[in-house]
C-alpha positions in Angstrom: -27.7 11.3 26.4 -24.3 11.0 28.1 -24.9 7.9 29.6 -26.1 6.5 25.6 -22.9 7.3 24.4 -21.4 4.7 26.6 -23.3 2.2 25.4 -20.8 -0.9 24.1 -20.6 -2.6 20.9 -20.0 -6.2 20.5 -16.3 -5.4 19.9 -16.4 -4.3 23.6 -15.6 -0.4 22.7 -17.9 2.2 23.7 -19.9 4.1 21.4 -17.5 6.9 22.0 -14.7 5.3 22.0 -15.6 4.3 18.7 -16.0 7.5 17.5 -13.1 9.2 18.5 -11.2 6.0 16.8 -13.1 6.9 13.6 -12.1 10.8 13.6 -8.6 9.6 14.4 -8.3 7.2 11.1 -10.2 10.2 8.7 -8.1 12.8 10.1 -4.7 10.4 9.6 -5.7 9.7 5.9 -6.0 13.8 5.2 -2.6 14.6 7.3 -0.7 11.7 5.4 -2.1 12.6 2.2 -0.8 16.2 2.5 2.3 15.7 4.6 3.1 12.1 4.5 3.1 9.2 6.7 6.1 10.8 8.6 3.9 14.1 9.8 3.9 14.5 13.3 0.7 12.3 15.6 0.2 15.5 17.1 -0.9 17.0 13.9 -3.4 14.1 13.1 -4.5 14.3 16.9 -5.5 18.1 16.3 -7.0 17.4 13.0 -9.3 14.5 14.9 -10.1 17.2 17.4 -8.7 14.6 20.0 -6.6 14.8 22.5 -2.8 13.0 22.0 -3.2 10.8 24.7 -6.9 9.2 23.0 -4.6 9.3 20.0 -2.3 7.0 21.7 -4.9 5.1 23.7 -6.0 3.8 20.4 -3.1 3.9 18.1 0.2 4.0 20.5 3.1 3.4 17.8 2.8 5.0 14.1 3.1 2.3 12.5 0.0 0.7 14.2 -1.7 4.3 13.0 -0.8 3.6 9.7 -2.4 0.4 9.2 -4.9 1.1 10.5 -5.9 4.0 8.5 -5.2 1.8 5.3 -6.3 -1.3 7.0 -9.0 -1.7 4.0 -6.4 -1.2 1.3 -4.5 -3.1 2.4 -7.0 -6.1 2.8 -7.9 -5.2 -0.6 -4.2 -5.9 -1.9 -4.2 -9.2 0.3 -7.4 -10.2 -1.4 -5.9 -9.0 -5.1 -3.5 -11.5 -4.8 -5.4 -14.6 -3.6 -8.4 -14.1 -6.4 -5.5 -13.8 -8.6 -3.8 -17.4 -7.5 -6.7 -18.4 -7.8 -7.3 -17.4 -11.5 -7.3 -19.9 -14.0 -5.6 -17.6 -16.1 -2.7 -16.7 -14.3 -2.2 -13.6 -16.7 -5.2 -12.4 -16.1 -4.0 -12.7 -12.5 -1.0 -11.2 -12.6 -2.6 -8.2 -14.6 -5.6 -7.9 -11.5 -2.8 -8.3 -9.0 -1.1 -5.0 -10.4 -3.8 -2.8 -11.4 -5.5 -3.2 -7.9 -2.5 -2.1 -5.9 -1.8 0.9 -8.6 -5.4 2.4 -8.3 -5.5 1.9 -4.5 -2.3 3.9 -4.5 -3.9 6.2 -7.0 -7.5 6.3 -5.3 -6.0 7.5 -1.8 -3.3 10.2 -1.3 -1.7 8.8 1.2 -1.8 5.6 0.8 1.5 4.7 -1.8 3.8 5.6 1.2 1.9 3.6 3.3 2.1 0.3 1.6 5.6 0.8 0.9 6.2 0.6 4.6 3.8 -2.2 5.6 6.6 -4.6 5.4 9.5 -3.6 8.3 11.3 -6.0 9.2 11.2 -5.3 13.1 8.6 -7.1 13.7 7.6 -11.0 13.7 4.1 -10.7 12.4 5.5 -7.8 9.6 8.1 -10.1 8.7 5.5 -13.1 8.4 3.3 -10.6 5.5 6.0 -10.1 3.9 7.5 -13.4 2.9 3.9 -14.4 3.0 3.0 -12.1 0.2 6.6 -12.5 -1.8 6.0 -16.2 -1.9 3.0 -16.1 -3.4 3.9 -13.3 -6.1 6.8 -15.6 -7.0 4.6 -18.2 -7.1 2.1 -16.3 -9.1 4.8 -15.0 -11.2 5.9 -18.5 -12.4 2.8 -19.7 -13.4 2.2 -16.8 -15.6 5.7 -17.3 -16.6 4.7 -20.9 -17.9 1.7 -20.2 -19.3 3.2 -18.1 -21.9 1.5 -14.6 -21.0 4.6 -13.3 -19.0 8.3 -12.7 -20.3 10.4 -15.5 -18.9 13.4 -12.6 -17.8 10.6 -10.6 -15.4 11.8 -11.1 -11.5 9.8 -11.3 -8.9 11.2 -7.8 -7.3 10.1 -6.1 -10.6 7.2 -5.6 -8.8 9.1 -3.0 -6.2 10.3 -1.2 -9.2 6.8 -0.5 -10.8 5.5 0.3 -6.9 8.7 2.6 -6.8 7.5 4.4 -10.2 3.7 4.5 -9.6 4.5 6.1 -6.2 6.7 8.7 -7.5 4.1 9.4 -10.4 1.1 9.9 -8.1 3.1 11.7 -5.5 4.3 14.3 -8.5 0.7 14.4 -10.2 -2.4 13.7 -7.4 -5.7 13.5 -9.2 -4.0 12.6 -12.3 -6.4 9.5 -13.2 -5.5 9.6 -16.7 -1.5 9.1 -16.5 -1.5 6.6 -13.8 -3.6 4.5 -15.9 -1.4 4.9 -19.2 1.5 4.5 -17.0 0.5 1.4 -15.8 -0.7 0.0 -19.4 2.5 0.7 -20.6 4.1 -1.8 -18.3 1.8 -4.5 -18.7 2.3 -4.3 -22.1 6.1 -4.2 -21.7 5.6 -7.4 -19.0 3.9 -9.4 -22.1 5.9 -12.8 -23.1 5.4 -11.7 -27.1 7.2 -8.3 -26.4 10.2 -10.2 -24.8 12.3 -9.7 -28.3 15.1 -7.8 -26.5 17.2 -9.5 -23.2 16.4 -7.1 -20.0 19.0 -5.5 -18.0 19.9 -7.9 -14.8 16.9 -7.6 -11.9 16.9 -4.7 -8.8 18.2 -5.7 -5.5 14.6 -4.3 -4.3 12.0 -6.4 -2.6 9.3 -5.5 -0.2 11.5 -5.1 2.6 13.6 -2.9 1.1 10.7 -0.4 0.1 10.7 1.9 2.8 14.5 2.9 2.0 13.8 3.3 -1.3 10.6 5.8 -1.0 12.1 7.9 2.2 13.1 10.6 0.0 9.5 10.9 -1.4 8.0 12.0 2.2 11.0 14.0 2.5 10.2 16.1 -0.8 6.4 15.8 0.3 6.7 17.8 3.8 10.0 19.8 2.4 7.2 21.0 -0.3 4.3 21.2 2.5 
């Protein structure tokens, strides 16, 4: 029996090993959904019923935690936004790109606070997502932008701002299904070319980058309130 569990997968980890990864990434999506991505490793080691140090064996910085726990989410955003460039309709693709991100942030707890870090700027391959992923909003932006189905005067960082609100709602109201949906039918709505009769105020300094800053004080409230 012991010697089964040491069995390897292709991936080269032991069955184990595996495992104890596994526990680690369920127990880090419950801690971060009740306390926040900033709650201490020790509390998602005790959660896992691991140790710390197999905690760090697998995951040594928090950040890599993170991702990982939302690694799927965040593929699924990734993957959002390249079936949306690739839309014929580039409405309909702006429309996919935000509804997707919303209801991941909606669907799991923890996860709004995640994806608004995912972009530091500390590090190469971070930094690499996250002009990789403004480029081609922009990019998706100005085709619906030219084909008439989104107001000329929306901005590329608009997006931050909607991420920024959706957060806040479905930190304030979990479970809430129903008002992150109207919420984020109101602003497609409001994003529509033919509702464009009155000039918007001048666009946000925010971008992806600049995310984190802008949501600190969420996790703040989130473990103040824990």
């Amino acid at each position: 029996m012991a010697e089964s569990s040491r069995i390897t997968a292709r991936d080269g980890m032991r069955a184990d090993a595996r495992r104890n990864r596994e526990r680690v990434l369920l127990a880090a999506r419950a801690v971060f959904a009740e306390h926040g991505i900033d709650a201490p490793m020790a509390t998602v080691a005790r959660r896992a019923g691991v140790g710390v140090a197999t905690l760090y064996r697998h995951f040594p910085t928090r950040d890599a935690l993170v991702r990982g726990a939302f690694a799927q989410q965040m593929e699924a955003c990734a993957r959002a936004l390249d079936e949306a460039l690739a839309d014929p309709d580039p409405g309909q693709g702006f429309q996919h790109v935000v509804e997707t991100i919303c209801a991941l942030q909606r669907e799991e707890r923890g996860f709004p606070a995640a994806f608004l870090a995912a972009f530091p700027r500390s590090r190469p391959e971070h930094a690499q997502a996250r002009r990789r992923a403004e480029r081609d909003f922009t990019a998706l932006v100005r085709r619906a932008q030219a084909s008439g189905a989104l107001r000329a005067d929306f901005h590329p960082s608009d997006l931050a701002v909607v991420l920024v609100a959706h957060c806040g709602l479905v930190t304030a109201l979990p479970g809430d299904a129903a008002a992150s949906r109207r919420l984020v039918a109101y602003l497609l709505q409001a994003f529509r070319a033919d509702t464009a009769d009155q000039p918007l105020p001048p666009p946000t300094a925010l971008s992806l980058s600049s995310l984190p800053r802008a949501t600190d004080h969420l996790s703040k409230q989130r473990l103040w309130d824990a």
